[in-house]
C-alpha positions as CSV (number, residue, x, y, z in Angstrom):
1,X,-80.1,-13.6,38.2
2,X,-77.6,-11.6,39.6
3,X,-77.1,-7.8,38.0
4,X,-73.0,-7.4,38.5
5,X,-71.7,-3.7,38.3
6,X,-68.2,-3.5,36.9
7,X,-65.4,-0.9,38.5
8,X,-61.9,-1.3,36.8
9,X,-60.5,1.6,34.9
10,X,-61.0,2.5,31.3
11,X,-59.8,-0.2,29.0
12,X,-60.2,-2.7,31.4
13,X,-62.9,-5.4,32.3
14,X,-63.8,-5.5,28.6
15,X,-63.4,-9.4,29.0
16,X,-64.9,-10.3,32.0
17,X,-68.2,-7.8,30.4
18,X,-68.0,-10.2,27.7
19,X,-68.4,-13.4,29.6
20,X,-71.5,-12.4,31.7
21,X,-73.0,-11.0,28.6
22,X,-72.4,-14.6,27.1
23,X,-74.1,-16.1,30.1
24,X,-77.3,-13.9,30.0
25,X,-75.7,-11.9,33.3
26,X,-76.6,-8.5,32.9
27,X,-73.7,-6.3,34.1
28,X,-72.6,-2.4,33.7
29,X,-69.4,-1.2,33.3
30,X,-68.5,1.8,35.8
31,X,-64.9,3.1,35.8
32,X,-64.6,4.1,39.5
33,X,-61.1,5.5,39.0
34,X,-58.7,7.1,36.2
35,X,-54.8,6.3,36.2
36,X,-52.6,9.6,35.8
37,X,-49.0,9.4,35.3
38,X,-46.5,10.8,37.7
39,X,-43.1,11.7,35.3
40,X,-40.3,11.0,37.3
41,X,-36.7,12.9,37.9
42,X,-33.9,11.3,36.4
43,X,-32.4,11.3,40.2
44,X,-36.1,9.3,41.3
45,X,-34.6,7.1,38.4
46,X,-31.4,6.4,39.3
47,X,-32.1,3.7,41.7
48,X,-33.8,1.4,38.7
49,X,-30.4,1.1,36.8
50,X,-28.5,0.3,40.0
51,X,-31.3,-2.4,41.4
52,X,-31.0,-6.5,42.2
53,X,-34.4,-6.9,42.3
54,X,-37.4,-5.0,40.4
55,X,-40.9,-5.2,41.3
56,X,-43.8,-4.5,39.5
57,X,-46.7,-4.3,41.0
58,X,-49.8,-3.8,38.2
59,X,-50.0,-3.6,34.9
60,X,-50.0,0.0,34.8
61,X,-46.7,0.5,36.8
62,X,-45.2,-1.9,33.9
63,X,-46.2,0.5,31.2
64,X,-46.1,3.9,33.3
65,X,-42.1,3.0,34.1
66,X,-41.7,1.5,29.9
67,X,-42.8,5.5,29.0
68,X,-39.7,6.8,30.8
69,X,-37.1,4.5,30.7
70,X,-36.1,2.6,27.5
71,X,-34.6,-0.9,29.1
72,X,-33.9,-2.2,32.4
73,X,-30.6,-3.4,33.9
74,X,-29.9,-7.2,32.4
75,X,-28.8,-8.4,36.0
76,X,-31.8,-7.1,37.7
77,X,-33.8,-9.9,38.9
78,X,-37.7,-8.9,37.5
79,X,-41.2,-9.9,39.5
80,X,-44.5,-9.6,39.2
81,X,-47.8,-9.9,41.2
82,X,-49.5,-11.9,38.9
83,X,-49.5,-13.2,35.0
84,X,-51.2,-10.7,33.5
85,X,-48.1,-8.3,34.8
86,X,-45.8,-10.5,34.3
87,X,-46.5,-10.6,30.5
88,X,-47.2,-6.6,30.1
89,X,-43.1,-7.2,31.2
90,X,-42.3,-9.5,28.3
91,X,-44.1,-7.1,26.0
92,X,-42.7,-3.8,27.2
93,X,-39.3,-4.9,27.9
94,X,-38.9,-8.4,26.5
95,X,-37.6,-10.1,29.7
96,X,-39.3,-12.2,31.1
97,X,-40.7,-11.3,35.3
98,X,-41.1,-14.2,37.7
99,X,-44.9,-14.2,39.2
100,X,-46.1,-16.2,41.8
101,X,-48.9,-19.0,41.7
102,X,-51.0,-17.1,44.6
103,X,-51.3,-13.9,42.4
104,X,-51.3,-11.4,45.8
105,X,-48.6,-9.5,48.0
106,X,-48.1,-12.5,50.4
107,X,-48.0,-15.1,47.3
108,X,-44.9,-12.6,46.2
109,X,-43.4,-12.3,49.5
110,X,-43.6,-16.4,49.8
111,X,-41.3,-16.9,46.5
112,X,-38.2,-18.4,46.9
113,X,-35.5,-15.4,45.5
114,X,-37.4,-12.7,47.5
115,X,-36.5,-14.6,51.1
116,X,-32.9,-13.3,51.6
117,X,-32.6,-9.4,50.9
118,X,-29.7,-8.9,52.6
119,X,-28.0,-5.2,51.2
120,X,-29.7,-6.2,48.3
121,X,-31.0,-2.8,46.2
122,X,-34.6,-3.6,45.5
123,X,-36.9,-0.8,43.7
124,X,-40.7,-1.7,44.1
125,X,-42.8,-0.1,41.1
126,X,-45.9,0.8,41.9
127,X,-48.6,3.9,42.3
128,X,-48.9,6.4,45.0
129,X,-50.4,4.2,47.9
130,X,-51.2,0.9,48.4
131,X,-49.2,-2.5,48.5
132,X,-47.3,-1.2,52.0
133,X,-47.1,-5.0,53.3
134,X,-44.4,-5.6,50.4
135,X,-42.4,-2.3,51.4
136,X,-42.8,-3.1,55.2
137,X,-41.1,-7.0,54.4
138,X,-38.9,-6.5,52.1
139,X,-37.2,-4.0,54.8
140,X,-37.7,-6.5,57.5
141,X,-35.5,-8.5,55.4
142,X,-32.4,-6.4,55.3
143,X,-33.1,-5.0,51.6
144,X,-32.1,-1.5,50.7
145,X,-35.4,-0.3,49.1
146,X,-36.4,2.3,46.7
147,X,-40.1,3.4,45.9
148,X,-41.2,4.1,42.1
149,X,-44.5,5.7,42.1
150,X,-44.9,5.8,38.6
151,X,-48.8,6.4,38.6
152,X,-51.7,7.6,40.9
153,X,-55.2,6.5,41.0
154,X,-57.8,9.7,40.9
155,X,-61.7,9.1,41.4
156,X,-63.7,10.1,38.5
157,X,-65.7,11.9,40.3
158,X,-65.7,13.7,44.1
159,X,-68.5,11.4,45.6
160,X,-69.6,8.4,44.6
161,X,-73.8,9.5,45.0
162,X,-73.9,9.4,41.4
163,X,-72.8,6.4,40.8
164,X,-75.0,4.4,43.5
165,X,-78.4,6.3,42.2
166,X,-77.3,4.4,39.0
167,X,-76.8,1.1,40.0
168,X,-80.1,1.0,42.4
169,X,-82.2,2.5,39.3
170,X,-80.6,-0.6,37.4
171,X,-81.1,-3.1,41.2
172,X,-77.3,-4.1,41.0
173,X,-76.5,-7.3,43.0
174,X,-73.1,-8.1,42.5
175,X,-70.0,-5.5,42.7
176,X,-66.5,-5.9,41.3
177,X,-63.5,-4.6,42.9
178,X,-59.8,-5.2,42.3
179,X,-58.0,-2.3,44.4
180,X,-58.7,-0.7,47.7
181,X,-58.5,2.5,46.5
182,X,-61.6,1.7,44.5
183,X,-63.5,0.3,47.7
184,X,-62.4,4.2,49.2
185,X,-64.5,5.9,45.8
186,X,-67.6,3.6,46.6
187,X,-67.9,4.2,50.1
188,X,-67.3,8.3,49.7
189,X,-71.2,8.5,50.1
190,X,-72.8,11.5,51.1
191,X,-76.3,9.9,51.9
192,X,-76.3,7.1,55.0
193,X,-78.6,5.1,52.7
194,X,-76.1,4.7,50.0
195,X,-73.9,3.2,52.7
196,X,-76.5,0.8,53.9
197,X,-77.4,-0.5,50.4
198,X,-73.8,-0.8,49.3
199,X,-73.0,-3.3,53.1
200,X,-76.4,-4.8,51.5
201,X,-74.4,-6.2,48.2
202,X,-72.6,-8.4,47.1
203,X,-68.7,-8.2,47.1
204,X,-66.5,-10.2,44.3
205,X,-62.4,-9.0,45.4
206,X,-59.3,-10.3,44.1
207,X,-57.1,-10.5,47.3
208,X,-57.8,-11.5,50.7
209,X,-56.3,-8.4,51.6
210,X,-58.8,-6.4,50.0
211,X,-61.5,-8.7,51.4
212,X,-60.2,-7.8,55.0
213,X,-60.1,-4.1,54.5
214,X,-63.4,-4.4,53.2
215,X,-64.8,-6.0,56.7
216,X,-62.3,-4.2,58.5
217,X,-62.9,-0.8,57.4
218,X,-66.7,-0.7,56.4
219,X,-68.4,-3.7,58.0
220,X,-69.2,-5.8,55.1
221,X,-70.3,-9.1,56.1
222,X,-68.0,-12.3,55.4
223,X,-70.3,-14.1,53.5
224,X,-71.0,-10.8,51.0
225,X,-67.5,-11.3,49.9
226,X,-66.4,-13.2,47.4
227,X,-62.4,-13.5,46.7
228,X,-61.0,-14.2,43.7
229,X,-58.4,-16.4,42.3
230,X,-56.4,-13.9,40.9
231,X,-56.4,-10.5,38.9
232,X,-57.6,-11.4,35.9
233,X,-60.7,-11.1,33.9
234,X,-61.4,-14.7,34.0
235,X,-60.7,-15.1,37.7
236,X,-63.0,-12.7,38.8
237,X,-65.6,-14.5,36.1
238,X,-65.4,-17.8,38.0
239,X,-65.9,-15.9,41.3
240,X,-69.2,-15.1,40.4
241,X,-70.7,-17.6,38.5
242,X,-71.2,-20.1,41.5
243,X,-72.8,-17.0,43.5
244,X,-75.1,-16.6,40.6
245,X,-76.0,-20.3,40.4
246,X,-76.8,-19.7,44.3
247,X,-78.7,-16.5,43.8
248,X,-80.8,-18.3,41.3
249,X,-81.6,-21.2,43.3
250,X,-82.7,-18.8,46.3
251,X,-84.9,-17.6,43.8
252,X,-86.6,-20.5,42.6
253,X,-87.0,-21.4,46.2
254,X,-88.6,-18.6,47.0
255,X,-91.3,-18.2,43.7
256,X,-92.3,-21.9,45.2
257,X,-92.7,-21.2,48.9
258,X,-94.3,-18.0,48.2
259,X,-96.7,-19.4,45.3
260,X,-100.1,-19.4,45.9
261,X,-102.2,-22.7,46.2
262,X,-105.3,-22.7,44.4
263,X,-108.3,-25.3,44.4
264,X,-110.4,-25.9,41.6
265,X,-113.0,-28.2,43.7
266,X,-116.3,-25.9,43.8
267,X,-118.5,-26.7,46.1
268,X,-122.3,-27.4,45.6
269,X,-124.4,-24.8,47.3
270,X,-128.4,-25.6,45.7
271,X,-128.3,-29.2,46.2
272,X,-131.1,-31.4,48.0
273,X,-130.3,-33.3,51.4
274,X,-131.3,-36.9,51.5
275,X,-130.7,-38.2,54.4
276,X,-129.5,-41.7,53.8
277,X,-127.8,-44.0,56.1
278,X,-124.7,-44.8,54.0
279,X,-122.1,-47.3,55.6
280,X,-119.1,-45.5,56.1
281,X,-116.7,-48.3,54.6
282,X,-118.6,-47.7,51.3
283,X,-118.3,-44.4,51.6
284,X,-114.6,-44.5,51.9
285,X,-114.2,-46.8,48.8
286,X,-116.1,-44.6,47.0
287,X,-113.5,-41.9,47.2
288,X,-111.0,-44.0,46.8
289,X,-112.1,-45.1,43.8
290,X,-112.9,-41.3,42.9
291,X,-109.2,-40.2,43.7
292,X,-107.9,-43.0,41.3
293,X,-110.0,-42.6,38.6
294,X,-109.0,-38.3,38.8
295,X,-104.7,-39.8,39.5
296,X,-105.7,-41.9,36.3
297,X,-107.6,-39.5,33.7
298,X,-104.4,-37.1,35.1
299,X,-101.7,-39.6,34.4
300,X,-103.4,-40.1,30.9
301,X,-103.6,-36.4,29.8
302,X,-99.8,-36.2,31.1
303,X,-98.9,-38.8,29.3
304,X,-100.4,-37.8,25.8
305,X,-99.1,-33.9,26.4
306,X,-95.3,-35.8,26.6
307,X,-96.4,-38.6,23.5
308,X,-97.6,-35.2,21.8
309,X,-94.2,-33.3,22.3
310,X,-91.9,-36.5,22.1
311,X,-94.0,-36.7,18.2
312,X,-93.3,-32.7,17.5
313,X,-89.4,-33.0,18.2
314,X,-88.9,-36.3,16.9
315,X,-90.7,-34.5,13.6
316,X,-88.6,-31.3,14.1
317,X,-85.1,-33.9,14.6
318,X,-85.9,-35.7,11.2
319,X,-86.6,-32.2,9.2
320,X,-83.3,-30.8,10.7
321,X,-81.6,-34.1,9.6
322,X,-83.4,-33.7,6.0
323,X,-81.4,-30.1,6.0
324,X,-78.0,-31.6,7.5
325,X,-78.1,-34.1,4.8
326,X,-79.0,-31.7,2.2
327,X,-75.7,-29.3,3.3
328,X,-73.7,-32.6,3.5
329,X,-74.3,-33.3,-0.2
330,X,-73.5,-30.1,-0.9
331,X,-70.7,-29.8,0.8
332,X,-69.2,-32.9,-0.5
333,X,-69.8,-31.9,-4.1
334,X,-68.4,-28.3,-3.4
335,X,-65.5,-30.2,-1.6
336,X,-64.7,-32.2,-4.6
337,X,-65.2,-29.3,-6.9
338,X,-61.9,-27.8,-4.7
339,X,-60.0,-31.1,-4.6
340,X,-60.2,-31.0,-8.8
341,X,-59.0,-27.5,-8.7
342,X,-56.6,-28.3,-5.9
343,X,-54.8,-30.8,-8.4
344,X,-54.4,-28.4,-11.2
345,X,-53.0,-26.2,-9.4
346,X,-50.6,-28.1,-8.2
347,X,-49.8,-29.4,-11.5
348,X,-49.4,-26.2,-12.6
349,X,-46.9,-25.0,-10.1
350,X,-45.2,-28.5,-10.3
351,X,-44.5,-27.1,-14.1
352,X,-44.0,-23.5,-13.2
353,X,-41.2,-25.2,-10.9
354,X,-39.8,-27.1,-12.9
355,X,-39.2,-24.4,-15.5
356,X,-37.7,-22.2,-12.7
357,X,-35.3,-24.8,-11.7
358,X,-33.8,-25.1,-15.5
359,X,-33.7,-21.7,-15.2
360,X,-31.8,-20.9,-11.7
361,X,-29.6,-23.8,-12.4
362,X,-28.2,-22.1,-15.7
363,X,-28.0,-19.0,-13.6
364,X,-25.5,-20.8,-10.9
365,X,-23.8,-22.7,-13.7
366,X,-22.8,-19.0,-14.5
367,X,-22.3,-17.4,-11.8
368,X,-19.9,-19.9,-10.6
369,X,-18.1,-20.0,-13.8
370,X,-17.6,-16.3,-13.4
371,X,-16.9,-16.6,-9.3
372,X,-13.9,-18.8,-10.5
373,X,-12.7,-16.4,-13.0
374,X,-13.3,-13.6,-10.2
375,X,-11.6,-16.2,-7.1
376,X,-8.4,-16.8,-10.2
377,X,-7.9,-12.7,-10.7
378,X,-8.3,-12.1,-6.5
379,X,-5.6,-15.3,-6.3
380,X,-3.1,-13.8,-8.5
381,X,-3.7,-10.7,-6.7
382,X,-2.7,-12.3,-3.2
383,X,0.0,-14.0,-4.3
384,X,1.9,-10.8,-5.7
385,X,1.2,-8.7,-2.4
386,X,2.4,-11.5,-0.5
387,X,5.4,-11.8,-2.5
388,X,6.3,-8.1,-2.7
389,X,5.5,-7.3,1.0
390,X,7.7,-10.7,2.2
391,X,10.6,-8.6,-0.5
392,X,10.3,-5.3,1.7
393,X,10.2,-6.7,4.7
394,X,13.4,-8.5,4.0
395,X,15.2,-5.4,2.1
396,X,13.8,-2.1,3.6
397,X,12.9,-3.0,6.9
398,X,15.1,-5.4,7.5
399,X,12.5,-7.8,9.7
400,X,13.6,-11.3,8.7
401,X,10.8,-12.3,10.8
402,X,8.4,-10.9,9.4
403,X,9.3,-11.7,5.9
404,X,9.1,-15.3,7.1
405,X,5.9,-15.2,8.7
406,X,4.3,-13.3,4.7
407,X,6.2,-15.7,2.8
408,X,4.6,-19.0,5.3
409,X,1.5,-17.3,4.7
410,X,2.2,-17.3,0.6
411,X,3.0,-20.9,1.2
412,X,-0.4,-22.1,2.3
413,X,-2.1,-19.8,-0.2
414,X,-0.6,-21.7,-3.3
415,X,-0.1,-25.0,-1.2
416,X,-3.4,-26.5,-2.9
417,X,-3.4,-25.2,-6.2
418,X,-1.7,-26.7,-9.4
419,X,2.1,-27.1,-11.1
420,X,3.3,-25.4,-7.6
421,X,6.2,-27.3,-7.1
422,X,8.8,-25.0,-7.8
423,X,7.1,-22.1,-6.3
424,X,6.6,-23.8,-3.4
425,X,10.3,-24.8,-3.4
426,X,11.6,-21.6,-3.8
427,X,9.4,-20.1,-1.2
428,X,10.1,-22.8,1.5
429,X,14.7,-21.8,0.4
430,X,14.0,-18.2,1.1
431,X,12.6,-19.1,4.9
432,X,15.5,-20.8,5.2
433,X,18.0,-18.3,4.0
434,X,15.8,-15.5,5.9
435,X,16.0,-17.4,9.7
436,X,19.8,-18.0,8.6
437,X,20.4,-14.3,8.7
438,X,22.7,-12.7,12.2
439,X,20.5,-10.6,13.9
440,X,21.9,-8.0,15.7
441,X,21.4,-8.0,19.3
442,X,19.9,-4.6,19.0
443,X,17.4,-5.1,22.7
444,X,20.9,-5.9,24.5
445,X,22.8,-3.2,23.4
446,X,19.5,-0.8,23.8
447,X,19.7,-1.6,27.2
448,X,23.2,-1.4,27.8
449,X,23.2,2.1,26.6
450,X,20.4,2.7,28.5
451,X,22.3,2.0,31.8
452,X,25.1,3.9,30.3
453,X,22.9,7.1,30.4
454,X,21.9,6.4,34.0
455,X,25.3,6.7,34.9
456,X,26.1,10.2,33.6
457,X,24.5,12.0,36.7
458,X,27.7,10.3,38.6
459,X,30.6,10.6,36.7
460,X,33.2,13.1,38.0
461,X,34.0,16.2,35.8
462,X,37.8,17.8,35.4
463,X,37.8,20.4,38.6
464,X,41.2,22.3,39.7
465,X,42.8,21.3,42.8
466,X,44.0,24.4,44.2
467,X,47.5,24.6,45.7
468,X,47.3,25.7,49.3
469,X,48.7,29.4,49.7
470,X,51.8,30.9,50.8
471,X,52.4,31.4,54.1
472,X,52.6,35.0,54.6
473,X,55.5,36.7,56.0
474,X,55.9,38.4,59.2
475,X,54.3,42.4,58.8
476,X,54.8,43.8,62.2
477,X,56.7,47.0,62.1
478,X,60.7,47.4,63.3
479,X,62.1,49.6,65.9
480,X,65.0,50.0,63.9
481,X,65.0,53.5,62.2
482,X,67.3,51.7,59.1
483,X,64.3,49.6,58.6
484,X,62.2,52.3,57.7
485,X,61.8,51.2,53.9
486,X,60.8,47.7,55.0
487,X,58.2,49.3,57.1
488,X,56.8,51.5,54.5
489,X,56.5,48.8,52.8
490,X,54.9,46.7,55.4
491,X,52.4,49.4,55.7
492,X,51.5,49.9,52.1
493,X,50.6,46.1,51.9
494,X,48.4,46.5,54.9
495,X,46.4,49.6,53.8
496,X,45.9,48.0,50.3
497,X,44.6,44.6,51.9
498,X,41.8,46.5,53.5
499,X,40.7,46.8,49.8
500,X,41.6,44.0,48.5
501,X,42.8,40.8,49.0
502,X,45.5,39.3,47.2
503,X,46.9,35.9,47.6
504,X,49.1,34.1,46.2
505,X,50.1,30.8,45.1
506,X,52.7,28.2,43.9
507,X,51.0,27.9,40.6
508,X,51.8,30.6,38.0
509,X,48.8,29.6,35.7
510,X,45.5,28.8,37.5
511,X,42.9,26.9,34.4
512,X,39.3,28.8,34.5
513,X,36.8,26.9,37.1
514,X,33.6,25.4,35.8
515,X,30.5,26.7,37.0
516,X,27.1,24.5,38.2
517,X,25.3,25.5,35.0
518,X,27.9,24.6,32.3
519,X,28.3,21.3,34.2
520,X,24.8,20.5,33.5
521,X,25.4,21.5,30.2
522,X,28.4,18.6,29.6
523,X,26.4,16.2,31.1
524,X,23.3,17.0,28.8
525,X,26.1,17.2,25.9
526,X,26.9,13.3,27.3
527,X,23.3,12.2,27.1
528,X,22.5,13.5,23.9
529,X,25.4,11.4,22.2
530,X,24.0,8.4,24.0
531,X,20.5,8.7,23.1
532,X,21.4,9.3,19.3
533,X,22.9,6.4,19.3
534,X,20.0,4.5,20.7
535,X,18.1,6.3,18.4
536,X,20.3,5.1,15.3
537,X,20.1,1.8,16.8
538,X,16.1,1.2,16.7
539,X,16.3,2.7,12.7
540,X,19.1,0.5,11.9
541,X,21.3,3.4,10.8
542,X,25.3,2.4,11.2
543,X,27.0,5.0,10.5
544,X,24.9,7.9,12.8
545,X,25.2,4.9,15.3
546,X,28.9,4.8,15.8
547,X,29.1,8.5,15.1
548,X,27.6,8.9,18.2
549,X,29.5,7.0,20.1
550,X,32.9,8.2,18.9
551,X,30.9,11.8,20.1
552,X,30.7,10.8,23.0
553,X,34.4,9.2,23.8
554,X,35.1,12.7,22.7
555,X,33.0,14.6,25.1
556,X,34.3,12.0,28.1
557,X,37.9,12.7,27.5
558,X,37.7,16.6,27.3
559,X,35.7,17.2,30.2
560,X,35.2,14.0,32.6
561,X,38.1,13.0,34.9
562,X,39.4,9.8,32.9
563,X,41.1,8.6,36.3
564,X,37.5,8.1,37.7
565,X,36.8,4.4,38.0
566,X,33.4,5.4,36.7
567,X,34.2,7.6,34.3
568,X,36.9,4.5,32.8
569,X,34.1,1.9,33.0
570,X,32.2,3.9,30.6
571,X,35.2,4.7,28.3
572,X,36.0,1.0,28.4
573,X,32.4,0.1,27.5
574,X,32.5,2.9,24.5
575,X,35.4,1.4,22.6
576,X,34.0,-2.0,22.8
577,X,30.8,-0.9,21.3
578,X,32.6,0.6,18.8
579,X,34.5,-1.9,17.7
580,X,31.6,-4.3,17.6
581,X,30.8,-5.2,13.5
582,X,27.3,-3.8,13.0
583,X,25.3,-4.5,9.6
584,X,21.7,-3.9,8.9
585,X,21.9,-3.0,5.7
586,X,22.6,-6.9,4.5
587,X,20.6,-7.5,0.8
588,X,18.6,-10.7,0.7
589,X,17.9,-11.9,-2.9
590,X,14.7,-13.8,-2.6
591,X,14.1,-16.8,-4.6
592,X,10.4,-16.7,-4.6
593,X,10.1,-13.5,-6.9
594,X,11.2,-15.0,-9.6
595,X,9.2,-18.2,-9.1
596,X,6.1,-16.4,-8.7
597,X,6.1,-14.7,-12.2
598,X,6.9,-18.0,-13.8
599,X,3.8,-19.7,-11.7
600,X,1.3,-16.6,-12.6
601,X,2.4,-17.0,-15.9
């Protein structure tokens, strides 16, 4: 039989051990390589939470990446190289990874999804090396690709001499590999002859690309490789089990060419020679009747050897069925002996249940009598905060809607319960009376004094006209020497107009002039009455309302220029506001308070 040498990592390969132990293959477990984690940068990690597509591409890239980041991105498409991957997903992350049938690079590169990568953000998870067709495709394909080497593969030890002096002291036939990077470890050989007795054995892959790379790269020959179906323990198992089914017939054949053939005819040496003339056709029957008499006496012996082992197993068949009948009755009685017991138990729990259920029915008989006493109390509770919140609604805040919309509310709460009629009667009168009630048009007038402070910017203040000045008379000095007073005179007001200037006007009383601060300060004065009275508007508060208004009127005809067309406007929309009735303060005796007590009585 074939001796198979195992290579997968730690941890792994346990199962397919297993399996050739079950068949009587004798194998060795050799963990070529050791995974080490590579801890990643959260910047090397950005790219995963942004990502389309994720690919795994082992089962150690799933759990590497599941020790540094807690969940993936729920729109991220997820795939896997194979099953076994693909459920390492599920467990670590509990989504679910699409893997295809041919569990290899190019079976993932023919799926469906993986076709069209066009500025598609695709992160490939993987360890440092390896798998370069998927990056080299998935570019080809227009995909915006980020690497996630989450792991590295590190050979357990710096040559692989070691190893092979092992598996020729133990003649290894068979060798398992499921990465190149373990085919690299083997072939590190120091010693030519290591190399020759490795191209000597037998080859079990899991890829056609690892198959290739062995030829390619260290001139195994095609028919020393065997390629698996996938991944997986079981694949590989199934791989080898026809080359060991070969290998054993090549055996056999050989143990019967090679066998040596033996005579156990002695030959006479001591005997007399007669000469006799013997006819030749006599002496040819002779030995034939020789030979048949030997094929006869052989066929006989055969024949009782099988009669004498047919009689031996036929005994050995009717003492085993002796035992199975023996067991059978045993068993039978022991399964009676449970069926009995069975029955009693169930009786008893039949009992035990029926005592429960008396039990926990009292209990709920109970507890719902209490629940209704508890639902009655909680009732009467909602009805009164209904009641009273539909009152202050009306009263204090003076929202007839809203009082409507409690007391519809009260109306379906006590709609179903008993001697309601009045009560319901009395609430469905105070709707009425509350949608009956003028409501102010308090959003129209809000808005109209809104445009009335955008106007204050424009209106025209009170400004002085100025009169135009006096012409001034004629100073030029007279020849005349009689004239000498006036042009003393004449010359006085000239000097002191080199100081200062004095004009003078028609007007004998000139009003003080307003400066550009303390016209921004009317204005402000303006708005503030304005916004008050919006103010007392939204809080429902008459009297600071019209207040406000009559402030401003006042303001408008001290200062502002009440021949402005503007400035009138405004006063004209003033007095109308002010002589508009305004009530918020209107009482509304509900119906329903009364009606309540009497129904919670």
């Amino acid at each position: 039989m074939m001796r198979i040498a195992i290579t997968r990592p730690e941890g792994k390969g346990l199962e397919l051990a297993k399996l050739l132990s079950q068949q009587g293959i004798f194998n060795v477990h050799t963990p070529v390589l050791r995974i080490e984690p590579c801890q990643l940068s959260s910047s090397q990690l950005a790219p995963i939470q942004d990502a389309d597509i994720i690919v795994f591409i082992s089962q150690d890239s799933v759990k590497q990446l599941a020790e540094q980041v807690d969940a993936l991105p729920c729109t991220a498409q997820l795939f896997a190289v194979g099953e076994q991957t693909a459920n390492v997903v599920q467990g670590c992350f509990s989504r679910k990874a699409i893997a295809p049938k041919q569990q290899d690079s190019e079976g993932l590169l023919a799926l469906a999804p993986l076709q069209q990568l066009d500025s598609k953000q695709v992160v490939l998870v993987k360890g440092h090396g390896g798998r370069t067709l998927l990056a080299k495709t998935f570019k080809q394909r227009g995909a915006i690709l980020n690497v996630c080497a989450v792991y590295k593969r590190v050979a357990q030890q710096d040559t692989s001499d070691g190893w092979l002096d092992h598996w020729r002291s133990e003649q290894i036939d068979g060798i398992v590999v499921t990465s190149n990077a373990t085919l690299d470890a083997i072939f590190n050989a120091q010693r030519d002859e290591h190399l020759d007795w490795l191209r000597s054995r037998h080859f079990f892959v899991v890829s056609e690309r690892s198959g290739h790379y062995l030829q390619n790269t260290y001139g195994v020959e095609p028919q020393r490789i065997s390629i698996a179906n996938g991944p997986d323990d079981l694949a590989i198992f199934n791989s080898i089990m026809p080359n060991q089914q070969q290998q054993g017939s090549q055996m056999s054949e050989q143990e019967t060419q090679s066998g040596p053939v033996t005579s156990n005819i002695e030959t006479p040496l001591n005997q007399p020679v007669f000469k006799q003339k013997v006819s030749k056709l006599a002496v040819l029957a002779l030995l034939v009747a020789v030979t048949g008499g030997v094929a006869t006496a052989g066929l006989i012996i055969h024949g009782q050897q099988i009669s004498d082992k047919t009689y031996a197993a036929l005994a050995q068949l009717q003492k085993d069925n002796a035992q199975l009948s023996e067991q059978l009755k045993q068993t039978t009685s022991q399964l009676a002996l449970m069926q009995n017991s069975l029955q009693q138990q169930n009786q008893e729990l039949e009992e035990r249940l029926a005592v429960q259920s008396q039990t926990v029915d009292a209990q709920l008989s109970a507890a719902l009598s209490q629940a209704k006493q508890q639902i009655s109390g909680a009732l009467s509770s909602e009805v009164m905060y209904l009641q009273r919140m539909a009152e202050f609604k009306a009263n204090a805040d003076q929202d007839y809607q809203g009082a409507s919309a409690v007391l519809k509310r009260l109306y379906d709460v006590v709609q179903n319960e008993n001697d309601n009629t009045a009560l319901l009667s009395a609430i469905a009168t105070d709707i009425a009376a509350l949608q009956a009630q003028p409501k102010p048009a308090v959003e129209a007038l809000y808005l109209q004094l809104h445009g009335m402070l955008q106007q204050v910017d424009n209106l025209a203040l009170k400004t002085l006209q100025l009169p135009d000045p006096k012409e001034q008379n004629d100073e030029s000095l007279s020849r005349d020497i009689g004239d000498f007073e006036s042009n003393l005179k004449k010359t006085w007001h000239k000097l002191v107009d080199d100081f200062i200037k004095v004009r003078t006007r028609e007007v004998a009383v000139i009003d003080p002039l307003l400066d550009a601060e303390q016209q921004q300060l009317l204005r402000a004065q303006l708005r503030s009455h304005l916004s008050q009275a919006q103010t007392a508007l939204m809080d429902k508060q008459a009297s600071i309302f019209f207040s406000s208004l009559a402030s401003a009127q006042h303001t408008i005809e001290q200062f502002y220029d009440t021949h402005n067309s503007a400035v009138k406007a405004l006063q004209d929309q003033l007095t109308e506001l002010q002589a508009m009735p305004l009530q918020f303060n209107t009482q509304v005796k509900l119906q329903s308070t009364e009606a309540v007590k009497e129904w919670l009585k």
